[in-house]
PDB file of N, CA, C and O in Angstrom, chain B, residues numbered from 101:
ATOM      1  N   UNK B 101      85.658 118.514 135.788  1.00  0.00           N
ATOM      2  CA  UNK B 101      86.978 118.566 135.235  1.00  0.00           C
ATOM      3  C   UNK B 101      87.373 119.981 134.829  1.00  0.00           C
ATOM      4  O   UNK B 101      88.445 120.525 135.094  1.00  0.00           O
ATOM      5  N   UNK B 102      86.613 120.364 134.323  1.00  0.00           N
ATOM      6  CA  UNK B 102      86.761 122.270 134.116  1.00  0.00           C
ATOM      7  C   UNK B 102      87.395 123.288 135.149  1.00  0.00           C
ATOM      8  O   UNK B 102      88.157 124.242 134.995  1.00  0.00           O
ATOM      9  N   UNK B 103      86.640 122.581 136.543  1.00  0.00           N
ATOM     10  CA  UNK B 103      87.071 123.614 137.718  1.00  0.00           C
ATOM     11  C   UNK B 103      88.171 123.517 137.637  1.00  0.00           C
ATOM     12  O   UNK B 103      88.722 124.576 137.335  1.00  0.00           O
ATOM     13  N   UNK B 104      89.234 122.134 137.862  1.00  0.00           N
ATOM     14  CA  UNK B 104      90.332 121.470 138.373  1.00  0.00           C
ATOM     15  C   UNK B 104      91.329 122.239 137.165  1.00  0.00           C
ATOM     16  O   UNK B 104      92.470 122.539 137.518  1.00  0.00           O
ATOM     17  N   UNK B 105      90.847 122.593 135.579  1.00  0.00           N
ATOM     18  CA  UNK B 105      91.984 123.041 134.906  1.00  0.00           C
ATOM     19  C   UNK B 105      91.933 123.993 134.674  1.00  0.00           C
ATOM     20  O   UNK B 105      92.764 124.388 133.855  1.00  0.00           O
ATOM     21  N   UNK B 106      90.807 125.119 135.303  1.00  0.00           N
ATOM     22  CA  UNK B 106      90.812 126.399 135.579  1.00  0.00           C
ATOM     23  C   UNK B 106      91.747 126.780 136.952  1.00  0.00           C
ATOM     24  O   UNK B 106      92.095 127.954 137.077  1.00  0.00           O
ATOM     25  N   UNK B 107      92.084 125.950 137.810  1.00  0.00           N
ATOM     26  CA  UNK B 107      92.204 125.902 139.378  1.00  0.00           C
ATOM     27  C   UNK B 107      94.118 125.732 139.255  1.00  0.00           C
ATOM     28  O   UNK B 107      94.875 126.083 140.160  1.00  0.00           O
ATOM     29  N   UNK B 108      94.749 124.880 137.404  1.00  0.00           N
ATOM     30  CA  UNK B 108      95.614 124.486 137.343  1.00  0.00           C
ATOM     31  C   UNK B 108      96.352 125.475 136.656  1.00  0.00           C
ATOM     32  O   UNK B 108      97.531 125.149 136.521  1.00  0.00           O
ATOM     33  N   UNK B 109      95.943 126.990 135.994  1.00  0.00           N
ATOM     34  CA  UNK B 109      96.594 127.275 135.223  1.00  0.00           C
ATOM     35  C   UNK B 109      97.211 128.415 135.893  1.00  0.00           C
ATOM     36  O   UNK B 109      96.890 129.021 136.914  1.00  0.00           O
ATOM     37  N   UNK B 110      98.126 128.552 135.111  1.00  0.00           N
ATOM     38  CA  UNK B 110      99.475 129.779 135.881  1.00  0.00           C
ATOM     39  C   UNK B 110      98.934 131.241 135.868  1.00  0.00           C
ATOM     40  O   UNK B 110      98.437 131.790 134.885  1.00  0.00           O
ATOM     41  N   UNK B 111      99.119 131.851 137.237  1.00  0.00           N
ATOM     42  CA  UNK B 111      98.699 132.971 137.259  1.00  0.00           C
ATOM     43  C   UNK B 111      99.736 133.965 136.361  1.00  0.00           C
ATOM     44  O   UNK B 111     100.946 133.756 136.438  1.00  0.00           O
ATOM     45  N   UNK B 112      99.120 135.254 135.351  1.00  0.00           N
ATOM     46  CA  UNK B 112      99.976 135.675 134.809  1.00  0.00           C
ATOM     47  C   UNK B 112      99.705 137.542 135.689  1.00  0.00           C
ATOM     48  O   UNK B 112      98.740 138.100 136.210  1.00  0.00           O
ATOM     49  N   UNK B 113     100.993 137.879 135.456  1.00  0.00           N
ATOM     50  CA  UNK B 113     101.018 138.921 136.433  1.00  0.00           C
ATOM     51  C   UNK B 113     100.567 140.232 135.361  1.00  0.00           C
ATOM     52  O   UNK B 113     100.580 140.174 134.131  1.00  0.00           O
ATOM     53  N   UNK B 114     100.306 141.013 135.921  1.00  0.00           N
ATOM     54  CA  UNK B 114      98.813 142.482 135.118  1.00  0.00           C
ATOM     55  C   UNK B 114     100.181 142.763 134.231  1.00  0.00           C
ATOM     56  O   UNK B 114     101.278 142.226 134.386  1.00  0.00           O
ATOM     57  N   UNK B 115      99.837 143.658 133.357  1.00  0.00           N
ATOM     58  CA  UNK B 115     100.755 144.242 132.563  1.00  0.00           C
ATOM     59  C   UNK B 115     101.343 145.447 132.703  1.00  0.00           C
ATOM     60  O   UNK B 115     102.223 145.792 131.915  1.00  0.00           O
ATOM     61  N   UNK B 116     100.859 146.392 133.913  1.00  0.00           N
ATOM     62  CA  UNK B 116     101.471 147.451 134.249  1.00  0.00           C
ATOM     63  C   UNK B 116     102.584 147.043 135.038  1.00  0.00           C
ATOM     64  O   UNK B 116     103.315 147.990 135.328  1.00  0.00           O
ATOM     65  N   UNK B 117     103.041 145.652 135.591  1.00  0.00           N
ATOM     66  CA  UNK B 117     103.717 145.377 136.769  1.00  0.00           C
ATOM     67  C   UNK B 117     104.846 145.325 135.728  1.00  0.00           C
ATOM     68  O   UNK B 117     105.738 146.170 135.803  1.00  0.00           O
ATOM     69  N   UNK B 118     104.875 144.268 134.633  1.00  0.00           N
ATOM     70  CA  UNK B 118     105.746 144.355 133.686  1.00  0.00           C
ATOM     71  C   UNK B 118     106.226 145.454 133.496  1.00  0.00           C
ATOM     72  O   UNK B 118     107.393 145.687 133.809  1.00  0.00           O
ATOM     73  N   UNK B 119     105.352 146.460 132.887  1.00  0.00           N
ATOM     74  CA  UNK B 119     105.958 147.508 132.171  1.00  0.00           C
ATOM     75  C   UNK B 119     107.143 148.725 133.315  1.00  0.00           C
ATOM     76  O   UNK B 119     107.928 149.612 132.981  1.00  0.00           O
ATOM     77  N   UNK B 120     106.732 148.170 134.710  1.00  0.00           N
ATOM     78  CA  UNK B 120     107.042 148.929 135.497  1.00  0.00           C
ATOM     79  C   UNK B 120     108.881 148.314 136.115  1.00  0.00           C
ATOM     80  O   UNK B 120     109.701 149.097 136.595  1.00  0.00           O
ATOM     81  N   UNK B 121     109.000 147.605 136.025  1.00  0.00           N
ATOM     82  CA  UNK B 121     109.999 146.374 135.592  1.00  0.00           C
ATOM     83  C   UNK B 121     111.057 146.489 134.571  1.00  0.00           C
ATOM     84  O   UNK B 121     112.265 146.464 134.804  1.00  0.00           O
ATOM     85  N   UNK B 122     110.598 146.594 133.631  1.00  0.00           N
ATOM     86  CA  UNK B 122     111.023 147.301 131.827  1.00  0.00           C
ATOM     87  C   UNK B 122     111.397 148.801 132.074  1.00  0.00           C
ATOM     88  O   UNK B 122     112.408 149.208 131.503  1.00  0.00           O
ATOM     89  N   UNK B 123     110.783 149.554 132.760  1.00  0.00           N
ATOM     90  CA  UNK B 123     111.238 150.700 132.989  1.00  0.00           C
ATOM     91  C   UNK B 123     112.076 151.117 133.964  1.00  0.00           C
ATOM     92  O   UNK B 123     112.568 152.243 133.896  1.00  0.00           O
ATOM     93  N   UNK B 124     112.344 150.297 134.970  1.00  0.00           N
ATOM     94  CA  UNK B 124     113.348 150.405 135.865  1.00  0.00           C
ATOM     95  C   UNK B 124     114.550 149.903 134.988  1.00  0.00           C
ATOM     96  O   UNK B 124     115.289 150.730 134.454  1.00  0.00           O
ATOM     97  N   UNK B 125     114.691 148.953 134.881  1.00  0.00           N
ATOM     98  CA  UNK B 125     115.774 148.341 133.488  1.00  0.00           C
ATOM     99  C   UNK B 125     116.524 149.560 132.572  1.00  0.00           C
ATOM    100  O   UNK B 125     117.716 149.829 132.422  1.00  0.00           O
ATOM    101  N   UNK B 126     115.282 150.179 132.025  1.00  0.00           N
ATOM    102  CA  UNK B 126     115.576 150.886 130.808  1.00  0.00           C
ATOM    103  C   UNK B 126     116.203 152.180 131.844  1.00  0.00           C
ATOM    104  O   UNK B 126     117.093 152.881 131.362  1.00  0.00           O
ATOM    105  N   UNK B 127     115.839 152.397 132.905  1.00  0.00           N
ATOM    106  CA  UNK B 127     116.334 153.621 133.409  1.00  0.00           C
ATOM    107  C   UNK B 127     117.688 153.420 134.109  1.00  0.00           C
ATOM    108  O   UNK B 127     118.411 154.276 134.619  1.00  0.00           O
ATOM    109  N   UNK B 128     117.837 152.316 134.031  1.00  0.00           N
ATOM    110  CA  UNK B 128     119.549 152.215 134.586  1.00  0.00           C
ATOM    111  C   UNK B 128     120.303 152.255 133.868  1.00  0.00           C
ATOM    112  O   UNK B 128     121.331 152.929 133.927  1.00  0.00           O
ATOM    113  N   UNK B 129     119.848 151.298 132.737  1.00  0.00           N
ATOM    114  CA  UNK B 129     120.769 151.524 131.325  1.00  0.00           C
ATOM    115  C   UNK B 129     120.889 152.849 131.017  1.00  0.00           C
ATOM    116  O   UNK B 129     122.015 153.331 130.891  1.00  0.00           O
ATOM    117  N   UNK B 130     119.705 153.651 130.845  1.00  0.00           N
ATOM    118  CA  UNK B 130     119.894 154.946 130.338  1.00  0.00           C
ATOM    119  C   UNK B 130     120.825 155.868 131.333  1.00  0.00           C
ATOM    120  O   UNK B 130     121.512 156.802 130.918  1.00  0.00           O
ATOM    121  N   UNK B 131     120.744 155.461 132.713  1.00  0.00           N
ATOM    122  CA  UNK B 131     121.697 156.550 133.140  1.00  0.00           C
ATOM    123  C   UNK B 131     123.374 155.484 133.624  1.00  0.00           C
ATOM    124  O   UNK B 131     124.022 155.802 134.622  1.00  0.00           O
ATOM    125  N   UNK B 132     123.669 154.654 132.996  1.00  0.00           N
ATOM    126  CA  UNK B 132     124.986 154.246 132.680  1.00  0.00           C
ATOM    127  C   UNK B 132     125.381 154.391 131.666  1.00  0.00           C
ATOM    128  O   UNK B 132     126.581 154.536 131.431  1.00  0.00           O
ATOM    129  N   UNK B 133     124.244 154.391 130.580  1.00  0.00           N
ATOM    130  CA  UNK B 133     124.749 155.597 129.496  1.00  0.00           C
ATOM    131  C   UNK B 133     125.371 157.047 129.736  1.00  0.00           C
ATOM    132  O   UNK B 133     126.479 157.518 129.480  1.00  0.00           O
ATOM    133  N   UNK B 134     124.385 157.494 130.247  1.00  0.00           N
ATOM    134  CA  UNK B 134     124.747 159.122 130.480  1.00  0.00           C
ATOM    135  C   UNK B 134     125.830 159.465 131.362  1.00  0.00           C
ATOM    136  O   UNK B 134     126.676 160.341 131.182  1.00  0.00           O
ATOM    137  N   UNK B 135     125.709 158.662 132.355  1.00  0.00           N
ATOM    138  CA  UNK B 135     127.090 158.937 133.129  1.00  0.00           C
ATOM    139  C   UNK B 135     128.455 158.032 131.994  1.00  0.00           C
ATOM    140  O   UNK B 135     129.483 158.693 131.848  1.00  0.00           O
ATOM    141  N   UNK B 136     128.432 157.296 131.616  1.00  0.00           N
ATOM    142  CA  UNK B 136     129.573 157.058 130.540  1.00  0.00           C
ATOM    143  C   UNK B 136     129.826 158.070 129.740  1.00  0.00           C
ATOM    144  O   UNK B 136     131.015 158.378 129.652  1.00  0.00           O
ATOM    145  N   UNK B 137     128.745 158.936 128.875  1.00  0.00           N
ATOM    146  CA  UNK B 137     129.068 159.851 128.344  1.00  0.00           C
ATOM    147  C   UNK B 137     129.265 161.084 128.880  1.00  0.00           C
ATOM    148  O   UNK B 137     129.297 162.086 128.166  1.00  0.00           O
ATOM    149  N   UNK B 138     129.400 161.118 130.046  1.00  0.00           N
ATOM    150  CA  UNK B 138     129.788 162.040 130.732  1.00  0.00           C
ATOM    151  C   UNK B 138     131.226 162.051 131.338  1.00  0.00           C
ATOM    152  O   UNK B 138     131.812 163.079 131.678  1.00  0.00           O
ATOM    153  N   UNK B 139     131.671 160.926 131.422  1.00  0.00           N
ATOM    154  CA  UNK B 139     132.424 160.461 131.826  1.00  0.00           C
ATOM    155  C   UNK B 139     133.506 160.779 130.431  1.00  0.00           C
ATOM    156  O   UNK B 139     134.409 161.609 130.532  1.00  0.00           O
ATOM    157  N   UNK B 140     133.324 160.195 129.475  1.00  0.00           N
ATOM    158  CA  UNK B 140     134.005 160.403 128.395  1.00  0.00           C
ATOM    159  C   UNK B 140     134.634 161.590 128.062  1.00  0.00           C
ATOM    160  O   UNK B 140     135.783 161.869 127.722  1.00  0.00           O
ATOM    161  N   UNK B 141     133.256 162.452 128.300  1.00  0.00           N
ATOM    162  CA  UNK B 141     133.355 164.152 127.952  1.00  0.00           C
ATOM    163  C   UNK B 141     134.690 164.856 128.580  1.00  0.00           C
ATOM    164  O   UNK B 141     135.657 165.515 128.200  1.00  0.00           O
ATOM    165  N   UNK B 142     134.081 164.246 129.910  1.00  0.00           N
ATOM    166  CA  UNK B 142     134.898 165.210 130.969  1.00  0.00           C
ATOM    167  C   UNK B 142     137.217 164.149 130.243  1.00  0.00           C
ATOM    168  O   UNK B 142     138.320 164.642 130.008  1.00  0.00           O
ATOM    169  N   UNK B 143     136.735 162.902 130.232  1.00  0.00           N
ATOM    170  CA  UNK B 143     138.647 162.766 129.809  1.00  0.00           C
ATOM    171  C   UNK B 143     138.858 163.192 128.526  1.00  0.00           C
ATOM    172  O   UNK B 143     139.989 163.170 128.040  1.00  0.00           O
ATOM    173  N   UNK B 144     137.794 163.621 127.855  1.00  0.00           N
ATOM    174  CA  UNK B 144     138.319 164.363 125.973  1.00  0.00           C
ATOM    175  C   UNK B 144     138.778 165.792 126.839  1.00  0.00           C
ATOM    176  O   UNK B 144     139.962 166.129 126.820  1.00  0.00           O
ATOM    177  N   UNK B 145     137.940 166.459 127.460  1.00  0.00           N
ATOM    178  CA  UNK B 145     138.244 167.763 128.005  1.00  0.00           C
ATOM    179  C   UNK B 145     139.693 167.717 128.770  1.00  0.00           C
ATOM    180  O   UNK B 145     140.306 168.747 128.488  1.00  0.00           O
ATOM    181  N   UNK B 146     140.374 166.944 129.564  1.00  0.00           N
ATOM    182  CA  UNK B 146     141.349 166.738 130.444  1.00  0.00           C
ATOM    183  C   UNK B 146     142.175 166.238 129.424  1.00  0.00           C
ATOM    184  O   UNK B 146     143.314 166.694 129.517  1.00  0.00           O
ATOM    185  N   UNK B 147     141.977 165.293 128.275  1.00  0.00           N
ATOM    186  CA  UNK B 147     143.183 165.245 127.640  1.00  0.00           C
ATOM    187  C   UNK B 147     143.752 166.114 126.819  1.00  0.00           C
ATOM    188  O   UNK B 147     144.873 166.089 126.310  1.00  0.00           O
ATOM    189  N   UNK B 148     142.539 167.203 126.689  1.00  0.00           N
ATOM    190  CA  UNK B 148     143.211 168.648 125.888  1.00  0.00           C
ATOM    191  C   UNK B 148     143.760 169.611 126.877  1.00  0.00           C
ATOM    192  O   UNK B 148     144.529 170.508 126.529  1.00  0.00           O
ATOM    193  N   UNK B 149     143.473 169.481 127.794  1.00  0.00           N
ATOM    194  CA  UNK B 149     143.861 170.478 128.955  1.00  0.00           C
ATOM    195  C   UNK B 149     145.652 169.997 129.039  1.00  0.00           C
ATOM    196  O   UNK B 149     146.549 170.839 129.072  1.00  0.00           O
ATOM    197  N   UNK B 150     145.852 168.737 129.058  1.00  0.00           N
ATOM    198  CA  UNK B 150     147.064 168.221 129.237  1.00  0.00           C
ATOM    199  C   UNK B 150     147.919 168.099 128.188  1.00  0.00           C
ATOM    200  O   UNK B 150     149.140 168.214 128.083  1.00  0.00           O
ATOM    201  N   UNK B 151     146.835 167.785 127.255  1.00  0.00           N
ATOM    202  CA  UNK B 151     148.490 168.457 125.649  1.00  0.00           C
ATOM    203  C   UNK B 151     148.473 169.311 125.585  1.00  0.00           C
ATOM    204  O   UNK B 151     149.348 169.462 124.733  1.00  0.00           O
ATOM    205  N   UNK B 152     148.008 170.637 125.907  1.00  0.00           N
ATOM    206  CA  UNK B 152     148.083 171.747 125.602  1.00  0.00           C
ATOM    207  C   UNK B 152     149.197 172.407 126.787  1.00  0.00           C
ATOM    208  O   UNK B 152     149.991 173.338 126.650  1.00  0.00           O
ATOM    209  N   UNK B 153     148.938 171.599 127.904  1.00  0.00           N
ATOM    210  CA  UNK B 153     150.224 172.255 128.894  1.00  0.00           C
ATOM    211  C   UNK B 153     151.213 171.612 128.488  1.00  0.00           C
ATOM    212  O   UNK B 153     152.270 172.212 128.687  1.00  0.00           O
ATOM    213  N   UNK B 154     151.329 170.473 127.917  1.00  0.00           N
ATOM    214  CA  UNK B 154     152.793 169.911 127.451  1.00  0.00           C
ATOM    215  C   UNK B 154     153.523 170.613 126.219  1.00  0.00           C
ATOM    216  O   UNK B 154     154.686 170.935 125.974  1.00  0.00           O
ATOM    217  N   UNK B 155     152.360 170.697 125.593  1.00  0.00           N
ATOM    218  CA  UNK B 155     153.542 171.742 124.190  1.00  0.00           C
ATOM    219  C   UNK B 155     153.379 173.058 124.877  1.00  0.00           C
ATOM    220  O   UNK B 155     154.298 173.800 124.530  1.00  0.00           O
ATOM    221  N   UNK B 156     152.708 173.530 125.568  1.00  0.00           N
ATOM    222  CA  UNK B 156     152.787 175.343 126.699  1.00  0.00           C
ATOM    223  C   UNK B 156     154.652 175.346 127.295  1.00  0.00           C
ATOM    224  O   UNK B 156     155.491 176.247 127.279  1.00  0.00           O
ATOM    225  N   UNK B 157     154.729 173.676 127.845  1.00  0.00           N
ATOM    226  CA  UNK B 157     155.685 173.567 128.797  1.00  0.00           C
ATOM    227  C   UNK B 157     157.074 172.661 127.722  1.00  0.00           C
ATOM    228  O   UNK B 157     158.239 172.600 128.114  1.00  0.00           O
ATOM    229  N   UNK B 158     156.777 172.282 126.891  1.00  0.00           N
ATOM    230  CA  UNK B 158     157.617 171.912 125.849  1.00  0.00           C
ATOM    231  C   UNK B 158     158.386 173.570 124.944  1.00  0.00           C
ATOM    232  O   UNK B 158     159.503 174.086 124.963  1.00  0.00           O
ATOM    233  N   UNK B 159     157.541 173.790 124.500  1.00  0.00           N
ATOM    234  CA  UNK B 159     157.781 175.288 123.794  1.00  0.00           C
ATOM    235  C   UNK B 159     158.886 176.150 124.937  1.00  0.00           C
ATOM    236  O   UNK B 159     159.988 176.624 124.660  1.00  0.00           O
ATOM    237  N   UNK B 160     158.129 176.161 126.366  1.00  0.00           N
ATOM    238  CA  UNK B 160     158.912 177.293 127.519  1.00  0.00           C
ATOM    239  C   UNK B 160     160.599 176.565 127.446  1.00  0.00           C
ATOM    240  O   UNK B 160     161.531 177.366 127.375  1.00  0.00           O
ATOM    241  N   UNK B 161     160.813 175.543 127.461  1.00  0.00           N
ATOM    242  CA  UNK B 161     161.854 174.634 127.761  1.00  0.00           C
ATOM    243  C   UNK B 161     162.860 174.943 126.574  1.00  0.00           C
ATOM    244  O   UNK B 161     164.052 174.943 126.880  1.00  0.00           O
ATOM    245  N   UNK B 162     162.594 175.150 125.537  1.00  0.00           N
ATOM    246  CA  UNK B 162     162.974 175.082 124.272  1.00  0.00           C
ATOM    247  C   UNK B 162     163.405 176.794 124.037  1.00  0.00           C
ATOM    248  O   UNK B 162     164.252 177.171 123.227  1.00  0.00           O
ATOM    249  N   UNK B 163     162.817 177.459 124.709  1.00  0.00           N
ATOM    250  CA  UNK B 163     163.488 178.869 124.491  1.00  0.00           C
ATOM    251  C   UNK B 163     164.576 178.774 125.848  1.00  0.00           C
ATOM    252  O   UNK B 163     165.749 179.146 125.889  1.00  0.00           O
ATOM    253  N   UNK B 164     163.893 178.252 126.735  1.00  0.00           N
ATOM    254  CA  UNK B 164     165.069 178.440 127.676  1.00  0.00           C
ATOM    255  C   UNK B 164     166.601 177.864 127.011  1.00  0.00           C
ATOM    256  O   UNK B 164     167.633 178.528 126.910  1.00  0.00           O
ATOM    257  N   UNK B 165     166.415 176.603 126.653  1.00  0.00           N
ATOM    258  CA  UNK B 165     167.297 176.218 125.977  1.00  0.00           C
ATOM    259  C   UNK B 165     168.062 177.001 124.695  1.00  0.00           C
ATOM    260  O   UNK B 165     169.261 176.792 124.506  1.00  0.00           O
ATOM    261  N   UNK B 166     167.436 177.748 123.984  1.00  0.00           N
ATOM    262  CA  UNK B 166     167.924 179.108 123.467  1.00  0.00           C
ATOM    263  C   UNK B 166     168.672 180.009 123.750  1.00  0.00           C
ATOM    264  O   UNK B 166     169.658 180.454 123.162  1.00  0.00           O
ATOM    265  N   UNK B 167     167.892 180.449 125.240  1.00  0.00           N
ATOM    266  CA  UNK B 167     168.501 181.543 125.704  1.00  0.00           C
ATOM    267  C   UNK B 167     169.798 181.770 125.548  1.00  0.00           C
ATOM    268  O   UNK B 167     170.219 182.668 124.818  1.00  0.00           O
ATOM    269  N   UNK B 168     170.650 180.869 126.309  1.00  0.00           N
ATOM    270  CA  UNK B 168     171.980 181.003 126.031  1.00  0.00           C
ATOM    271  C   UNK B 168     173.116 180.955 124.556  1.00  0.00           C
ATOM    272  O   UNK B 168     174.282 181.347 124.578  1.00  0.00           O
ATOM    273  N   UNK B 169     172.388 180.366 123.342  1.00  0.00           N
ATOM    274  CA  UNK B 169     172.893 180.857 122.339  1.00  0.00           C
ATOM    275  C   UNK B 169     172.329 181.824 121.709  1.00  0.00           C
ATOM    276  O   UNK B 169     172.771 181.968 120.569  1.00  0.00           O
ATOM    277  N   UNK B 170     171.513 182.550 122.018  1.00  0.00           N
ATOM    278  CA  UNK B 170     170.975 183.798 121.908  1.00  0.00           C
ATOM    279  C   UNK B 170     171.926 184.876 122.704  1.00  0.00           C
ATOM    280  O   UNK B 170     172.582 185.643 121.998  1.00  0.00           O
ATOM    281  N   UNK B 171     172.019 184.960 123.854  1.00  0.00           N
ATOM    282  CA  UNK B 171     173.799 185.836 124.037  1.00  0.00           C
ATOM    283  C   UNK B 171     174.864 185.470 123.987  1.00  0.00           C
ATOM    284  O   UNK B 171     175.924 186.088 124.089  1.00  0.00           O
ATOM    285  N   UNK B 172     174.697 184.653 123.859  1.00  0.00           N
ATOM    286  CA  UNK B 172     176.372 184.034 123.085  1.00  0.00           C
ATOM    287  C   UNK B 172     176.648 184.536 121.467  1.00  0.00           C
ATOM    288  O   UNK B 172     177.753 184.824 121.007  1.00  0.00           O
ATOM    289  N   UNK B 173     175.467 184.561 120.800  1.00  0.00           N
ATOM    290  CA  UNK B 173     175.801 185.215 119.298  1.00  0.00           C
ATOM    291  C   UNK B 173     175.719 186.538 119.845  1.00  0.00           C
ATOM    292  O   UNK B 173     176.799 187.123 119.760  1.00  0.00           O
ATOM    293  N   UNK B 174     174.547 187.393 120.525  1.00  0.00           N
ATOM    294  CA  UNK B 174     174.602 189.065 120.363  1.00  0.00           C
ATOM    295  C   UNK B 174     176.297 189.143 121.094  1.00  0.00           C
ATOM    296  O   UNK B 174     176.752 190.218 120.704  1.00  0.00           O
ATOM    297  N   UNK B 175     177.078 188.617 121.744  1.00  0.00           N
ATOM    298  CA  UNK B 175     178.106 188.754 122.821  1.00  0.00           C
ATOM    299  C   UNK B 175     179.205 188.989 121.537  1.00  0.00           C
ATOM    300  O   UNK B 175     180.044 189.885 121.445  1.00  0.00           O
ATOM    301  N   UNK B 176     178.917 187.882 120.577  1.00  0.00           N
ATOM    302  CA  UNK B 176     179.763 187.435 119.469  1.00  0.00           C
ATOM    303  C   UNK B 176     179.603 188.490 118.377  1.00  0.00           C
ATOM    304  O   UNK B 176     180.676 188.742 117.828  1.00  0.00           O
ATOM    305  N   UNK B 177     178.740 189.054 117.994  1.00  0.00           N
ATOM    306  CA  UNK B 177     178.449 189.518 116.581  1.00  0.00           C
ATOM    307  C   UNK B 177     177.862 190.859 116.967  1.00  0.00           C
ATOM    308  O   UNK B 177     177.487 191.582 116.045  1.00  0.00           O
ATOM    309  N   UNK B 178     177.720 191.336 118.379  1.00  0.00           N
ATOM    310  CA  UNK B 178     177.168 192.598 118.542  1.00  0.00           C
ATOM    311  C   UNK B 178     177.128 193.385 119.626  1.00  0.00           C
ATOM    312  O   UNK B 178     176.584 194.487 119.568  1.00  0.00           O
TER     313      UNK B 178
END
């Protein structure tokens, strides 16, 4: 009877196979991390690049819009 429930029990697989398993896992996660935070980096960087040309190009608009009562007073007063 011994053989038959030695003969019945579940083979368990070595523990380096596991760990090798666990580390493929952990290494995908870790680089969908890193590329997310990379990813992130790079649209914080692009969304400063882009407010900064909007008030660059807000500001230019706003003197242009000047311009002309700017010689209209020196025309007027000088």
């Amino acid at each position: 009877m011994s053989d038959a429930d030695e003969s019945e029990e579940p083979v368990e697989s070595a523990p380096g196979e596991e760990a090798s398993e666990g580390g493929e896992d952990v290494a995908a996660w870790r680089d969908k991390y890193l590329r997310t935070l990379a990813e992130l980096d790079n649209y914080r960087k692009r969304s400063d690049r882009e407010r900064e040309a909007a008030r660059r190009y807000a500001l230019d608009g706003f003197m242009r819009d000047l311009l002309p009562c700017s010689t209209a007073s020196r025309r007027r007063w000088g």
